[in-house]
C-alpha positions in Angstrom: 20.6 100.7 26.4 21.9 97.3 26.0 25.1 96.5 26.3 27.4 95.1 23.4 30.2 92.3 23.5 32.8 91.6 21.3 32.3 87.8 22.8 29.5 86.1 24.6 30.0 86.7 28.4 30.9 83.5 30.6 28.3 82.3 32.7 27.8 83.0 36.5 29.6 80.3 38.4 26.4 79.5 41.0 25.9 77.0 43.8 23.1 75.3 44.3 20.9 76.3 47.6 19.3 73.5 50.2 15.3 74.1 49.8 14.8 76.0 46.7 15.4 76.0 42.7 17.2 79.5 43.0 21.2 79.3 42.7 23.7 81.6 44.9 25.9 83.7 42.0 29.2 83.5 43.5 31.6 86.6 42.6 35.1 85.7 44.3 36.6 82.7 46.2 39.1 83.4 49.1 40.7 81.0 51.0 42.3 81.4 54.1 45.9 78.9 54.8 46.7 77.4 57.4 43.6 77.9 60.2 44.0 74.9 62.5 46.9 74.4 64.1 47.7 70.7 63.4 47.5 71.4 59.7 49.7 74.8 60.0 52.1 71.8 62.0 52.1 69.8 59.2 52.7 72.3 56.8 55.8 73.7 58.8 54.3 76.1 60.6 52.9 76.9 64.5 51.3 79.3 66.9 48.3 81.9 65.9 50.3 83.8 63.3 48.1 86.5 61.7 45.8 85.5 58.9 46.7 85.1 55.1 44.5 84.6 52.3 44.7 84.0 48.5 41.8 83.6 46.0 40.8 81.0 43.4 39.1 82.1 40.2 35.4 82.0 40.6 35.2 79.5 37.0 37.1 76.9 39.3 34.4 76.3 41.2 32.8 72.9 40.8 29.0 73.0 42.3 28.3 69.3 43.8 24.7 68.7 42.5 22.0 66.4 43.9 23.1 62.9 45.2 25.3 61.1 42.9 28.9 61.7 43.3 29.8 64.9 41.1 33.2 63.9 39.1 36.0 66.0 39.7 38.9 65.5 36.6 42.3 64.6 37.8 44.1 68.1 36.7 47.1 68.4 34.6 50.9 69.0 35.0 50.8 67.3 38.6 51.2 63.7 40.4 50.3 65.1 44.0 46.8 66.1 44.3 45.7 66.8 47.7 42.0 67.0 49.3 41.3 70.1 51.9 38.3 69.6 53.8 36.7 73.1 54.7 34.0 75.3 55.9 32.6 77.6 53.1 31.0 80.7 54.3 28.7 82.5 51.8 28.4 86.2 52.2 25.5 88.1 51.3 25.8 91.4 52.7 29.4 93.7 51.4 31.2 95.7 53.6 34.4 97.2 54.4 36.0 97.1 58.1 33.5 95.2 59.0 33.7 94.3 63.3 34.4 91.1 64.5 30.9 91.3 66.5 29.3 92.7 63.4 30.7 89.8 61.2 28.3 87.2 61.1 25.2 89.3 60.1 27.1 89.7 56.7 26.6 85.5 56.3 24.3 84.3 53.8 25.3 80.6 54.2 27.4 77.7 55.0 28.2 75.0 52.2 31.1 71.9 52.7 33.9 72.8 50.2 37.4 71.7 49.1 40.3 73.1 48.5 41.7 71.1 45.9 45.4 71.5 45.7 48.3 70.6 43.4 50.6 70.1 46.0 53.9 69.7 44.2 53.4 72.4 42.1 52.6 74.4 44.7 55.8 73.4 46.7 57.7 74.0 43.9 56.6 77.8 43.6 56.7 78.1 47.5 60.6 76.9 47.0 61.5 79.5 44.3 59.8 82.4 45.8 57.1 82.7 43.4 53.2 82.9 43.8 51.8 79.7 43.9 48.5 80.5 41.9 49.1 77.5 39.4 48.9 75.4 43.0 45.7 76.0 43.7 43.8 78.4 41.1 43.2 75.5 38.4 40.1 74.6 36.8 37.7 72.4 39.5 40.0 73.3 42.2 36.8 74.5 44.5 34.1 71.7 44.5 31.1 72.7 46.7 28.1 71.2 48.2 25.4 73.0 48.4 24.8 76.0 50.3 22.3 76.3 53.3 20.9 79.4 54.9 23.1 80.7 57.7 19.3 80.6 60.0 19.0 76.9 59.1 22.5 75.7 59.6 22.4 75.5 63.4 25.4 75.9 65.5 28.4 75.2 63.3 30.7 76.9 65.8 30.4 73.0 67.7 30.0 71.0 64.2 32.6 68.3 63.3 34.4 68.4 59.8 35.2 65.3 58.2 37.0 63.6 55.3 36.9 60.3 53.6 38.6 58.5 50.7 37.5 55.2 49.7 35.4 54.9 52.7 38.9 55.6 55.5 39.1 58.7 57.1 41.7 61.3 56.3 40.8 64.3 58.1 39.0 64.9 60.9 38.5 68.1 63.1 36.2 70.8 64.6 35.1 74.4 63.5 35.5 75.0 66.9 39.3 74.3 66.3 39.8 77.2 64.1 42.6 79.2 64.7 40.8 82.3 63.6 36.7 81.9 63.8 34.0 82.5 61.0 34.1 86.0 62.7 37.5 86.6 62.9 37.9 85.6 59.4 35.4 87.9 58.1 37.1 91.0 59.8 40.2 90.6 58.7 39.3 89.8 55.4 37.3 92.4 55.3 40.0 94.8 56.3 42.3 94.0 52.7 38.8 93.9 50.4 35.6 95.3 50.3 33.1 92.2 50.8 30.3 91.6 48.5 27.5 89.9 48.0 28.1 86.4 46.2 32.2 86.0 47.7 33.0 82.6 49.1 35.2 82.1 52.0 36.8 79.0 52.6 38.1 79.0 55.8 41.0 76.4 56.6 41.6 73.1 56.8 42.3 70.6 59.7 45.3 68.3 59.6 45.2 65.2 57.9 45.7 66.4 54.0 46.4 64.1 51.4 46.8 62.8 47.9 44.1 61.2 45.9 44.2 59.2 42.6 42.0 58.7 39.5 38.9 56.3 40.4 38.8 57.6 44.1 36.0 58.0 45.8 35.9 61.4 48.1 32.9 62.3 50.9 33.0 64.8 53.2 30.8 66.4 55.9 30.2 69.3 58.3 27.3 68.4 60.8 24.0 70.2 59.9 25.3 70.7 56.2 24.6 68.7 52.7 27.0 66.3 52.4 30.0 66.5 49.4 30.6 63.4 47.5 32.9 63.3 44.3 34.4 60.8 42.3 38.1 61.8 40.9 38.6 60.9 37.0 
């Protein structure tokens, strides 16, 4: 029996996939704060704390197609938008309680990301107490490159993760640098959901976060991964 709607359903939010015409359907976006520890510095905060996580809305994702620079619109009701540089992790087997050395058979893929953030907002909520969803949740606030296929991605726990803006480069770290590895991540995570096929995992940023403006250019790259390149408008 088909199934009726009152309204049309939305489309699947997908990402493009390195070496074919099929698309990953993503299903949830988690993020995990403050993962290296010269960003978790910078933000105020030190050591190997235990991880935290919040979640974008899978609509805000922004899939970076082909080669030209994807635009990315400058969002409202801020004048601080900062770039976050970050490993995405596709997953594309569930689970619950899932074992650190267990973890990484649930990967499907690895994509460069960003957490786009409207920082003043967001320091605005963190200073009254109050979830900081409007921060970080906003439409386009998860642009994507594509993914590749975890067997085809190569050694990431060595890759370097970079950032540029206008050519100078803002951020610039190691995966290796994680406070809490891909693993890690995955465990822990898996602990306060149940992990399905389709979720995204973006998993930290390293230091060097900052504000861009309308007409910037933005690249990034994670060695053995499709470049991201936007253009802010």
């Amino acid at each position: 029996m088909t199934t009726a709607y009152v309204l049309p359903p939305a489309p699947t939010p997908s990402l493009p996939v390195v070496g074919t015409p099929a698309r990953f359907a993503v299903r949830r976006i988690y993020c995990v704060g403050r993962n290296y520890a010269e960003h978790a510095r910078e933000m105020g905060a030190s050591g190997r704390e235990a991880p935290f996580f919040f979640l974008k809305p899978a609509d805000a994702l922004l899939p970076v197609e082909g080669s030209a620079p994807t635009h990315l619109p400058y969002p409202s009701l801020t004048q601080e938008l900062h770039h976050e540089v970050e490993l995405v992790v596709a997953i594309g087997l569930g689970g619950r309680d899932i074992a650190v050395d267990e973890a990484l058979r649930h990967v499907w893929g690895y994509a460069v990301g960003l957490d786009m953030t409207r920082r003043d907002l967001q320091a605005e909520m963190k200073k009254q107490g109050r979830p900081w969803c409007i921060g970080k949740g906003f439409d386009a606030s998860a642009p994507i490159a594509a993914l590749t296929p975890a067997a085809q991605a190569g050694d990431l726990a060595q890759a370097h993760i970079r950032l540029q803006v206008n050519g100078q480069e803002r951020q610039h770290g190691e995966i290796a640098h994680m406070i809490w590895n891909v693993a890690e991540t995955i465990a822990a995570l898996s602990r306060a959901w149940t992990l399905q096929p389709g979720d995204l995992i973006l998993t930290g940023t390293p230091a060097g976060v900052g504000p861009v403006q309308p007409g910037d250019g933005i690249s990034a790259q994670i060695d053995g991964l499709t470049p991201l390149q936007l253009v802010v408008d």
